[in-house]
N, C-alpha and C positions, 0 to 999 in steps of 0.2 A: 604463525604457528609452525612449531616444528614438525620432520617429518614423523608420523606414527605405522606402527605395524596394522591398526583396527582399523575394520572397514566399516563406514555404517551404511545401514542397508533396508529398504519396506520389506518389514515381515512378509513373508511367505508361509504357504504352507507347509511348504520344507521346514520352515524355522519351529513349527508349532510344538515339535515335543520338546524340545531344548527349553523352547517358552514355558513349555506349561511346569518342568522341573524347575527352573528359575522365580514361575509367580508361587509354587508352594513352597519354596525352600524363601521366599522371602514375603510368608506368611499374606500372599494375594489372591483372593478369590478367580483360581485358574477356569474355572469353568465360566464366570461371567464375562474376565479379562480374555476369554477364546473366542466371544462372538465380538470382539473387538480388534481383532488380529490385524485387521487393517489399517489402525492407527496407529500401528506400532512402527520404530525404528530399530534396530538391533544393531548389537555392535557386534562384530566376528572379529576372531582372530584369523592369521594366516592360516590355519590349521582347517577353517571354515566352523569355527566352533563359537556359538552363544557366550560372548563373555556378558553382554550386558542388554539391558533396552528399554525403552521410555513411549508412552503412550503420545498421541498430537491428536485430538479430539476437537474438530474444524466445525463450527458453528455460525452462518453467514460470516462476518467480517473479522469473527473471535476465535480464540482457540485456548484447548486450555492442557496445559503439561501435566501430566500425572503417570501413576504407578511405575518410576523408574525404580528399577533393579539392578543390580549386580551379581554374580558369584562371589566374585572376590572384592569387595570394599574398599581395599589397600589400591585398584585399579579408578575408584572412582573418580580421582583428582585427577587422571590422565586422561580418563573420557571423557567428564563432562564439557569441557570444553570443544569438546569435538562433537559432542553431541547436542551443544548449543551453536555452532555453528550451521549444523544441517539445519536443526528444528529451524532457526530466522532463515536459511534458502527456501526449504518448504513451506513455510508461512508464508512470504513475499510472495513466491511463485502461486499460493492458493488464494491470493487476495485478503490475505487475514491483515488487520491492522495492528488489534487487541490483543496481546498474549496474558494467560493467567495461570496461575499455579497455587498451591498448597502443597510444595513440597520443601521439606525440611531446613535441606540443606545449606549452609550457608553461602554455598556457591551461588544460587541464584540471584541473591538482593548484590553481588557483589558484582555481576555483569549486569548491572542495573535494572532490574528486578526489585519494583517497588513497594512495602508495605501501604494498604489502601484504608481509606477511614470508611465508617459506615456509611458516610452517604455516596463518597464515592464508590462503593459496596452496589450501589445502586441502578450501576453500566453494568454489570455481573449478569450476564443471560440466566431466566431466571430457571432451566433446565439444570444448573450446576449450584443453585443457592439451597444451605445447608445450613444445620444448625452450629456447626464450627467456623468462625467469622476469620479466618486468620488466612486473606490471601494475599497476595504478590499477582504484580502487574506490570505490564512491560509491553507502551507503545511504540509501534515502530512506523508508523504513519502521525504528523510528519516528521517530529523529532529524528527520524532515520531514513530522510530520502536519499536511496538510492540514486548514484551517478547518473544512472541512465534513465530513471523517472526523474529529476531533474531539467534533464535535460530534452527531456518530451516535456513537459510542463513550460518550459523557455521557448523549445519550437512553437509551440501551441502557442503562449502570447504573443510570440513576432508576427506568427502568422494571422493573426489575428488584429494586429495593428496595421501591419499591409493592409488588410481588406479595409479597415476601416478609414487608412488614410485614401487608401485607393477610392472610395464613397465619396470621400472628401474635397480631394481631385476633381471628379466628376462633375460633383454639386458647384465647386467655383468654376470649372469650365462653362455649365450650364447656366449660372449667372452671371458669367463676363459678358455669353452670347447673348442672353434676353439685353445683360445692360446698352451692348453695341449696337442693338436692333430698336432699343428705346432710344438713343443718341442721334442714330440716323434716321428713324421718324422724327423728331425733335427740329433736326436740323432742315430734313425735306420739308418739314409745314413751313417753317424760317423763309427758307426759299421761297417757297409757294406765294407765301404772305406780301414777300418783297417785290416777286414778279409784279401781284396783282397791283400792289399799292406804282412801281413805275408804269402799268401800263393805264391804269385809273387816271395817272397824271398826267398821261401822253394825250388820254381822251381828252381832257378837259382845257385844254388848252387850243 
């Protein structure tokens, strides 16, 4: 991604009146979208100025993208992608697997963001189920492991083979020992058997 002038950034409360001119100039309930201000990203200009912002509403493993805005529209093709980048950091980082949206745009389905059938409608935490059936879905567990979750999940199986070949070691050391200690009982009664039987014959003669 090239370089950009937009910084994206967790709302603040700095950011809240810039916010609340942007959720009514783009017809969003600013009073309900303010006790949510914490799920908000924003996008600045160098100026430190609200160009843009999009909501991340984090539900155990799910999260779901709504009420993006912009000022100016003609900007949205340049941030959303920027602001699909952060949103997958901060998902990853918050444990979210599920990403879900209803939002319009075509940009989403095009970063693989998938139209969902009714039944798979049915993974849909049911705190966000509506009478408008038209969402978009986008897993990123496992379909999108991460280099370095990868790579814990490999450490994790090696290490876990060591231990169990390591058990395994063990258990043939500790029946070589029994087997050698059965061979040379075995062998001592042999012995025994044979003394008795030359000295039986030493008697009897």
């Amino acid at each position: 991604m090239g370089e950009t002038p937009y910084k994206i950034l967790r709302a603040t409360i700095e950011h809240l009146p810039q916010l609340k001119v942007l959720w009514v100039a783009n017809e969003f309930p600013a009073w309900d979208l303010e006790k949510k201000l914490t799920e908000f990203l924003v996008v600045e200009s160098p100026e430190g100025l609200v160009q843009g912002a999009i909501g991340l509403e984090i539900f155990n493993n799910h999260a779901r993208i709504h009420s993006e805005a912009f000022f100016d529209q003609t900007l949205a093709e340049e941030i959303r992608p920027i602001l699909w980048e952060r949103i997958l950091t901060f998902a990853r980082a918050s444990g979210v697997t599920q990403l879900w949206t209803q939002e319009q745009s075509p940009f989403w389905e095009k970063v693989g963001m998938r139209r969902v059938s009714p039944k798979e409608l049915q993974a849909l935490p049911s705190r966000w189920r509506c009478t408008y059936p038209r969402w978009l879905h986008y897993k990123i567990v496992p379909e999108a492991l991460l280099p370095e979750e990868l790579e814990k999940q490999i450490t994790t199986l090696i290490e876990r083979e060591r231990s169990q070949l390591q058990k395994a070691v063990k258990l043939a050391n500790i029946a070589k020992t029994i087997t050698l200690i059965l061979v040379t009982i075995f062998f001592a009664a042999c012995l025994l058997l044979l003394l008795r039987f030359m000295v039986n014959s030493v008697s009897s003669r």
